[in-house]
Structure formats: structure tokens, C-alpha cells
C-alpha positions in Angstrom: 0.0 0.0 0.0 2.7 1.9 0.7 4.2 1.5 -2.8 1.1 2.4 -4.3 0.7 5.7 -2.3 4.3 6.8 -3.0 4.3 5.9 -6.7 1.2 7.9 -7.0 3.3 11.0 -5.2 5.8 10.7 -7.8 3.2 10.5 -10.3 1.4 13.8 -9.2 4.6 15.6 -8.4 5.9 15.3 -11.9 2.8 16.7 -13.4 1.2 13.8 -14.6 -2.1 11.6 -13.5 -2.7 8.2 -13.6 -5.2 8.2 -16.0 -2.7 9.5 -18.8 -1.5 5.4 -18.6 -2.2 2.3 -20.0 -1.1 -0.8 -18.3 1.4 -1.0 -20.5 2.8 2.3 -19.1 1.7 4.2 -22.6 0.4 7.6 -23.1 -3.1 7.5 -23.6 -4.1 11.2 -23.7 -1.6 14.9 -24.0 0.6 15.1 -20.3 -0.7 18.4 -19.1 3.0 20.3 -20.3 1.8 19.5 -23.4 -2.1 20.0 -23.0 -0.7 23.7 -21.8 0.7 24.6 -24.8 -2.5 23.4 -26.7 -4.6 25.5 -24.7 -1.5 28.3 -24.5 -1.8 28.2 -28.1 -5.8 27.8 -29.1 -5.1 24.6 -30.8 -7.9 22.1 -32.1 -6.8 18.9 -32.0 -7.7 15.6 -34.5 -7.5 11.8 -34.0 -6.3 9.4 -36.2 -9.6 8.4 -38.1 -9.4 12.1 -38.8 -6.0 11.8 -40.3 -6.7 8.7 -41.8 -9.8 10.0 -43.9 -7.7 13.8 -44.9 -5.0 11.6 -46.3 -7.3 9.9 -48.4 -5.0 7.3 -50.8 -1.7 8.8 -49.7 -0.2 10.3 -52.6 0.8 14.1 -52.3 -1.8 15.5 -55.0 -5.0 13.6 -53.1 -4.0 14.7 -49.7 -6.6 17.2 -48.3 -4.2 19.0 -46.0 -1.1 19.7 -45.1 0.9 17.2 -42.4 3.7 18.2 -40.9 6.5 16.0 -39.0 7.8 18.4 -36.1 10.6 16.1 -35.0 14.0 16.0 -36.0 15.1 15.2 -39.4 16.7 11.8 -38.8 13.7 10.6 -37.4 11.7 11.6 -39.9 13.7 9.7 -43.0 13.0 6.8 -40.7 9.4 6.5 -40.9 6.6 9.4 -41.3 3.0 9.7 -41.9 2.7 9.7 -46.0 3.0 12.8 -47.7 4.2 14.8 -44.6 7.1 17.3 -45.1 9.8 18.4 -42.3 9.5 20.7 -40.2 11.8 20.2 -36.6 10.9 22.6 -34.2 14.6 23.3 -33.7 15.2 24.2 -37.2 11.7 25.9 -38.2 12.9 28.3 -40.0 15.4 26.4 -42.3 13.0 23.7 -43.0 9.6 26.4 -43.8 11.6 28.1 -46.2 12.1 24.8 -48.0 8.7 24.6 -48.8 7.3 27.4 -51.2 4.0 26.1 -51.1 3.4 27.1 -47.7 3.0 30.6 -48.4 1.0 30.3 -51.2 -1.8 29.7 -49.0 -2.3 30.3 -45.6 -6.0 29.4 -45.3 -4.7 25.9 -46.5 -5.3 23.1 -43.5 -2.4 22.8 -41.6 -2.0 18.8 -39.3 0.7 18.9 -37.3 3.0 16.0 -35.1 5.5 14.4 -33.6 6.5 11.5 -31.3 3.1 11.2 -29.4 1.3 12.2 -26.0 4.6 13.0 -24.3 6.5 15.5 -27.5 5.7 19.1 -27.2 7.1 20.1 -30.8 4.2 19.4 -32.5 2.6 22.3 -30.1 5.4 24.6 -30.8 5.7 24.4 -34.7 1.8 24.5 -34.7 2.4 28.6 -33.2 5.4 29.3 -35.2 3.1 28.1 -38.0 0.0 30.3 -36.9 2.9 33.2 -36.1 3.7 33.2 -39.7 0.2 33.7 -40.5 -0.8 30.2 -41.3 -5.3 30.2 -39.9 -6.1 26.5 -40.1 -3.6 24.8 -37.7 -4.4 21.5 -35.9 -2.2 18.8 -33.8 -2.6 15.4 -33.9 -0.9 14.8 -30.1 -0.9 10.9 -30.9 1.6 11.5 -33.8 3.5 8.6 -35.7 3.4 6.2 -32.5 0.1 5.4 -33.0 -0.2 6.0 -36.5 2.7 3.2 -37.0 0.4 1.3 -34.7 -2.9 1.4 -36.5 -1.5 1.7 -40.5 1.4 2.0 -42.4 4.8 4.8 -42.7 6.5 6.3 -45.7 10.4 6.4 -45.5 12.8 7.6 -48.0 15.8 7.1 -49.9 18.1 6.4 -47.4 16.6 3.6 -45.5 15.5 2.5 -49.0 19.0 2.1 -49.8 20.0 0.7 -46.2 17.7 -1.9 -46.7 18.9 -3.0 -50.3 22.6 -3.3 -49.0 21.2 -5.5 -45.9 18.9 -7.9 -48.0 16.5 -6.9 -45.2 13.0 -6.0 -47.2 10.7 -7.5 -49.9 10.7 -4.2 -52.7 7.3 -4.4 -54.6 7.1 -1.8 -57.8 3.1 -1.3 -58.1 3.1 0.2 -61.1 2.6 -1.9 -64.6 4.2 -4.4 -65.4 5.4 -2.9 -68.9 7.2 0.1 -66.8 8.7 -2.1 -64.4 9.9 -4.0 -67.5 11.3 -1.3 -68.6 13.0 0.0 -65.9 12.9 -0.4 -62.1 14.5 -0.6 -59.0 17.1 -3.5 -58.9 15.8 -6.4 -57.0 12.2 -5.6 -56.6 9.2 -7.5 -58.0 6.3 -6.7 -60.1 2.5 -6.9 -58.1 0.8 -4.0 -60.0 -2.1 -2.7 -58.1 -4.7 -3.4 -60.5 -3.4 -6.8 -60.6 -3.1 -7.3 -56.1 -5.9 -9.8 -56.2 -4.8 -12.4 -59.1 -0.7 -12.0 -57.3 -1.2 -12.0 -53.8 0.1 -15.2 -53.4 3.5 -14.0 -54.3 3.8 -12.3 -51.2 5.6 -14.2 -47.8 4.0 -16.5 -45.5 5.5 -14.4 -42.9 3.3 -11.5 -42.0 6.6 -10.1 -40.2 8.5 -9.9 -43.3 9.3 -6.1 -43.9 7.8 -5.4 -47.0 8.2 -1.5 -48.9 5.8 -0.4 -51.8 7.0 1.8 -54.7 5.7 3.4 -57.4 6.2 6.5 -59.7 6.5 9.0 -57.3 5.0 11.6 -54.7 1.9 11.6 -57.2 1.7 8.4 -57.7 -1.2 6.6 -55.4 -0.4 2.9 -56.4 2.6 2.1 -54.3 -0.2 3.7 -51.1 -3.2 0.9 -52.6 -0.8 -1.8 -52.2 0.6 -1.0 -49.1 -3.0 -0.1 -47.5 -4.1 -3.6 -49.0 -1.4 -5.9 -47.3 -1.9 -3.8 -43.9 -5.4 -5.2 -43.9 -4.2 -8.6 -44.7 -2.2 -8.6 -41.3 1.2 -7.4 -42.7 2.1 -5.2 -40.5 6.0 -4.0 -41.2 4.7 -2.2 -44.6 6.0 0.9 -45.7 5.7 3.0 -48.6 8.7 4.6 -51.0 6.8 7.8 -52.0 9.4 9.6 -53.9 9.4 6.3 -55.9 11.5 5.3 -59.1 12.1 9.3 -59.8 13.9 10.0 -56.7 15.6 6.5 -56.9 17.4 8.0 -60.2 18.0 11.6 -58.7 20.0 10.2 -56.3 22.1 8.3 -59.1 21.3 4.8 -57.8 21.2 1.7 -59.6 18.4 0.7 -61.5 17.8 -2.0 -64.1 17.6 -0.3 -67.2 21.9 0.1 -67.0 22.1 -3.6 -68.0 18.9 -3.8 -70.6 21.2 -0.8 -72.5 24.2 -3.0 -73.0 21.9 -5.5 -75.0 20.1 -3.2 -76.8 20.0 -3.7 -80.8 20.1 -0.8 -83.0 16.3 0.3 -83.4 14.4 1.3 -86.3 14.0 5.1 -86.7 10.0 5.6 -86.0 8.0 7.9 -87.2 8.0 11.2 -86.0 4.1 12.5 -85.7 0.7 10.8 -86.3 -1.2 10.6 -89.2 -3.0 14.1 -87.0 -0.3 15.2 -86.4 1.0 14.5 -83.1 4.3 14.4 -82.3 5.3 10.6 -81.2 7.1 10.2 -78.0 10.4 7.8 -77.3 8.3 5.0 -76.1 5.5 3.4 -77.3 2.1 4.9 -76.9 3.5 7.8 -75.8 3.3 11.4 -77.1 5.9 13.6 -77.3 6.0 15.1 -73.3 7.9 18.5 -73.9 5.9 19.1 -77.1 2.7 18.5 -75.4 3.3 20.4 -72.5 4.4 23.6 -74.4 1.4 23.9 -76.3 -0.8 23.0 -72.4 1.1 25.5 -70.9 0.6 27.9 -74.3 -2.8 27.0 -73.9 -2.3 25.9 -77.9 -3.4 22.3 -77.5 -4.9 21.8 -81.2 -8.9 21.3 -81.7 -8.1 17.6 -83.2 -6.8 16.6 -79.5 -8.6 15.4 -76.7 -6.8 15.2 -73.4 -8.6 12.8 -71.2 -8.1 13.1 -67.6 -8.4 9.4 -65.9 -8.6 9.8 -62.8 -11.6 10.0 -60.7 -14.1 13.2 -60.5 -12.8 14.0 -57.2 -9.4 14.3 -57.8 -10.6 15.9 -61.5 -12.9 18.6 -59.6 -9.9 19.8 -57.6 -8.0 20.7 -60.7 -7.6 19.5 -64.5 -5.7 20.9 -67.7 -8.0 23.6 -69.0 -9.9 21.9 -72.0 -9.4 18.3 -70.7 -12.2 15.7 -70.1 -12.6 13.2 -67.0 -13.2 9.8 -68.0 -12.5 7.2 -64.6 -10.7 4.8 -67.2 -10.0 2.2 -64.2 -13.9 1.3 -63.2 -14.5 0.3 -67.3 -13.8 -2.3 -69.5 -12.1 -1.8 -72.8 -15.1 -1.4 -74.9 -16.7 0.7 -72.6 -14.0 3.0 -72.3 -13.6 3.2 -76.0 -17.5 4.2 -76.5 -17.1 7.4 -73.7 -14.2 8.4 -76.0 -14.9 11.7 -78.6 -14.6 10.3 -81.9 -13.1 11.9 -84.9 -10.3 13.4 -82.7 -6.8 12.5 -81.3 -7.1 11.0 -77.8 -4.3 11.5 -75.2 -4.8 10.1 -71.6 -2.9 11.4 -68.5 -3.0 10.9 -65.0 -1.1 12.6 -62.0 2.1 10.3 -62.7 1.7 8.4 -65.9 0.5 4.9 -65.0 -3.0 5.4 -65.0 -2.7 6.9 -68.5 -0.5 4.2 -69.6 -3.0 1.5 -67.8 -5.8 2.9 -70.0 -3.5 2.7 -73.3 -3.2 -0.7 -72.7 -6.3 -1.9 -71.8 -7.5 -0.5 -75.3 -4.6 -1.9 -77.2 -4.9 -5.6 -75.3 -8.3 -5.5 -76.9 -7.2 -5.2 -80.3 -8.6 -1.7 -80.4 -7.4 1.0 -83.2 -5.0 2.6 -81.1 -3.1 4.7 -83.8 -4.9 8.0 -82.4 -4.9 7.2 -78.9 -1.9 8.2 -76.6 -0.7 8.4 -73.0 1.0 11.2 -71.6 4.2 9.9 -69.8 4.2 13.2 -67.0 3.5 14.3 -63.4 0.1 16.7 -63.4 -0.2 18.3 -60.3 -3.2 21.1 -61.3 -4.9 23.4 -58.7 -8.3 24.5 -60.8 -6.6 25.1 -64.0 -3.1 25.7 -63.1 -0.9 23.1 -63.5 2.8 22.1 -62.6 3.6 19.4 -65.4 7.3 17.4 -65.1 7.5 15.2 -68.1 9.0 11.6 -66.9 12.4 11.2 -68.7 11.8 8.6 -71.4 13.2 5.1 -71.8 13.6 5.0 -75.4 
């Protein structure tokens, strides 16, 4: 009894209660430090489910707001919520000025975190945040702890690359199989997301086996699918690569298309527009992506061409190329797709990365469809309304 008594001294004379435990000794709720600087601060503060649902399917164009990851930069590269940037409350001002977005717009939902209950950073770059003018700021006081505990983190290059060298996780490109052909990270495997279902089998018996998701970057939401699909099926040590395949070849790492270009054969010159007049790209299906995004950006895209958006109407609503047409290419078969398409004019797909376009390419051309006026558009869209950032994905050929 006496134990109990003094351990609950302790307890009160360091500023905690005993309801902020579990019986595991972990945080439930903010310690009152930190629940002082919430209030200190006029903070609202969101739950995971919240999170969960603003995230939406992880890749950096869907994301409702913005998350940020208050604790140290190290810790971050580890394992982070997906598609948070860095910004340590020790180095706030470094790390905001990385980010030009952020000033853009300051009505813009701000989530803030860190290391659960216990951290007070989040609470402190939450102010600096609101002291730079930023109106919609809100901490998430559970922070990665429980997220890691209830879904899946994104990491980055360098434990990407840590991994490789140790033979310690399962890579998985979820793009298609005809871009991992072409080129990918060296020794991952193929499980595209439209295809989880049919090559699930392929994955290990052991639900502990680390297991990290890739795809063709930040915009890219397939490497998210797959991951989000093998959390529910009990695999718990998932992460996700966001920066993908791109960020894999910035940082000059190995990939396999090195030894595909010591066997390549001379290849016949192709043609260099279409019978309309577009201008072909390197690789098949593809048009030409600087060409096309001069005249977008020119606003000169030619009547003849259609540009057929993809993706679905939410993603569509929140910002498309100006004269472009949604078309959800992934919930219809190949004949059905092919009778929502405008005849009489060049069609070119895109997507927010270039493997939903290049998805809907080929489910036209595996069904023997005339695809000699239909293209894909091999680029990153990110578009706010009508305005659109457009990176055109190096090509292969």
C-alpha cells in the first residue's frame, strides 16, 4: 500500500495523473505540459480516423491538407506519416523556407506531429506556424506512434538504400508491369495494383516480413493501394517509397535499365508525328511530353486533340488541364471506355504520374482496339483549378 501511495506522489509531483496510462505504461491522452501549450496556443486537436480520412490514398496530389512532422530530421527519413514534409521545431525556420508552397496559402489546412502524448514540438511548430500567419492549424498529439500502430509509414531514400545493402526488405514496384519491364528498382518485383488480387500469393508467409511499396513517385497513389491492401491482410512491417522510381534516379542509384542498355540492338527510326499530327514520344504509346506540355502550358493544344483526364471526379474537380475531359478509365472495360471516347479526334490520356494513362492505353490496345490515335501522356500533373505544374518523366527509349 505503501508503494502504491508513493508511486502515486511521484506520479502527481511530476505533473502527470494516472489516468494519462495504459497498463502498458503508454500515453493515452496529452501530459498536461503538453495540453498547456495546446490550450497556450488555441489549438484544435484531431484523432487518427481524422487523419486517416484527410490523407485519403496517400499520394501528395490527393491529400486534403497539409501534415507536418515536427521532430527531427533523422527521425523523420525513418518512418513518417505519408505525404508529410519536415518541419523540426529546432530548425523551423530552415525547413519552412524549404517549402514554397506554404506561403502560397495560408487558409490551407495545416495537421501537425511528432512523437506522441509526451513531445511538445508538435505544439510549438503549430504557433510558429500560426505566427507566420498560417489560420487553419491542428495537432494530432498521438503522432506517428500510433499511426505506425494502426497503418502503415513512408520512408525515404536512405533507408530504402540501407535496406537493399542489408537484403532486409521485400521491394514491390506497383506500377505496370510494362514500366517495371522497362525499368525499375534493382531487385524488386512486379504486383501492380490493378493486378493485387490475381498475385497476392507471391507475397511471404510471414506476416513479419518487412515489406516496402514503390511506385512513380510523390503523385503516384499505387505504391499507397498496395501497401494499404497488405496492412489489412495482417502485414504489418509495410512501408511506402513515395518519392518512388524518380527519386531513386536523382540520387544516381542503380536501376535495371543500366544492363537492358548494354543488349540493346540498334532500333528502327519511328515515325516522327501521327497521321493528325502528333508528335510521337520515345516509347511506345507515348506522345511527345515536352511538345505537349508547351502547347498545355501555351494554352495551344490543337482542336483535333482530346486530353482525357483518368482519374476519378474527385481528384478531376480539384484541378484538371483547361480543355481536358474526365473519363474514370479504371472502373470500365475496354469497350466501354472506348465508347465514352470523342470520336473523330486524337485522344491522349494522362494521369497525376503516368500509370494510370498508360493503364488505359493498354487496356485499349490488349483488346485489339485502333490505337493509332490514342496516346498516353508519360508526366507528373499536379493542377490546382486550371493551373498546373507538369514534369514530363524522362523517357526510356
Amino acid at each position: 500500500m505503501k508503494k502504491v501511495v508513493s508511486s502515486l506522489l511521484v506520479a502527481s509531483l511530476l505533473g502527470f495523473s494516472v489516468n494519462l496510462f495504459a497498463q502498458t505504461g503508454e500515453l493515452k491522452e496529452p501530459t498536461p505540459a503538453v495540453l498547456e501549450l495546446i490550450k497556450k496556443h488555441k489549438l484544435e486537436q484531431v484523432n487518427f480516423d481524422y487523419v486517416k480520412k484527410i490523407i485519403g490514398n496517400g499520394s501528395r496530389g490527393a491529400v486534403e491538407a497539409i501534415l507536418v512532422d515536427a521532430r527531427p530530421e533523422l527521425k523523420y527519413q525513418k518512418g513518417t506519416i505519408p505525404s508529410s514534409i519536415n518541419i523540426p521545431d529546432t530548425n523551423f525556420e530552415e525547413f519552412y523556407s524549404k517549402y514554397d508552397f506554404l506561403s502560397k496559402d495560408k487558409n490551407k489546412e495545416i495537421i501537425v506531429y511528432c512523437g506522441g502524448f509526451g513531445c511538445e514540438k508538435s505544439p510549438i511548430v503549430a504557433d510558429l506556424l500560426k505566427k507566420k500567419g498560417h489560420k487553419n492549424v491542428k495537432v494530432y498529439s498521438a503522432g506517428e506512434p500510433e499511426w505506425e500502430n494502426k497503418s502503415y509509414l513512408e520512408i525515404g531514400t536512405v533507408v530504402i538504400k540501407s535496406y537493399l545493402e542489408n537484403n532486409s526488405a521485400l521491394l514491390v514496384d506497383a506500377r505496370p508491369n510494362a514500366k517495371f519491364m522497362q525499368e525499375t528498382i534493382l531487385g524488386s518485383i512486379s504486383i501492380p495494383d490493378t493486378e493485387f488480387d490475381k498475385l497476392v500469393g507471391r507475397f511471404p508467409i510471414n506476416k513479419d516480413e518487412k515489406i516496402v511499396t514503390f511506385c512513380a513517385g510523390f503523385d503516384c497513389e499505387k505504391s499507397n493501394i498496395v501497401a494499404e491492401k497488405l496492412y489489412n491482410l495482417g502485414y504489418k512491417n509495410v512501408s511506402v517509397y513515395a518519392g518512388g522510381l524518380p527519386e531513386w534516379k536523382k540520387a544516381g542509384l542503380a536501376t535495371t535499365a543500366g544492363a537492358k542498355k548494354v543488349e540493346e540492338k540498334p532500333k528502327e527510326k519511328k515515325l516522327e508525328f501521327s497521321k493528325n499530327g502528333v508528335k510521337l514520344g520515345a516509347d511506345e504509346g507515348t506522345v511527345d511530353g515536352e511538345w505537349l506540355k508547351a502547347l498545355i502550358i501555351d494554352n495551344k493544344v490543337p482542336e483535333n486533340i482530346q486530353i482525357v483526364n483518368v482519374l476519378n471526379k474527385k481528384e478531376f474537380d480539384k484541378g484538371h488541364i483547361k480543355g481536358s475531359i474526365n473519363i474514370e478509365a479504371e472502373k470500365l472495360n475496354a469497350k466501354e471506355l472506348y465508347e465514352k471516347l470523342p470520336k473523330n479526334k486524337t485522344i491522349v490520356f494522362h494521369c497525376a504520374a503516368g500509370s494510370r494513362s498508360l493503364e488505359a492505353w493498354l487496356k485499349l490496345k490488349k483488346d485489339n482496339i485502333d490505337i493509332s490515335e490514342i496516346f498516353y501522356f508519360d508526366a507528373n500533373v499536379n493542377c490546382k483549378e486550371d493551373n498546373c505544374k507538369i514534369d514530363v518523366n524522362e523517357p526510356l527509349g
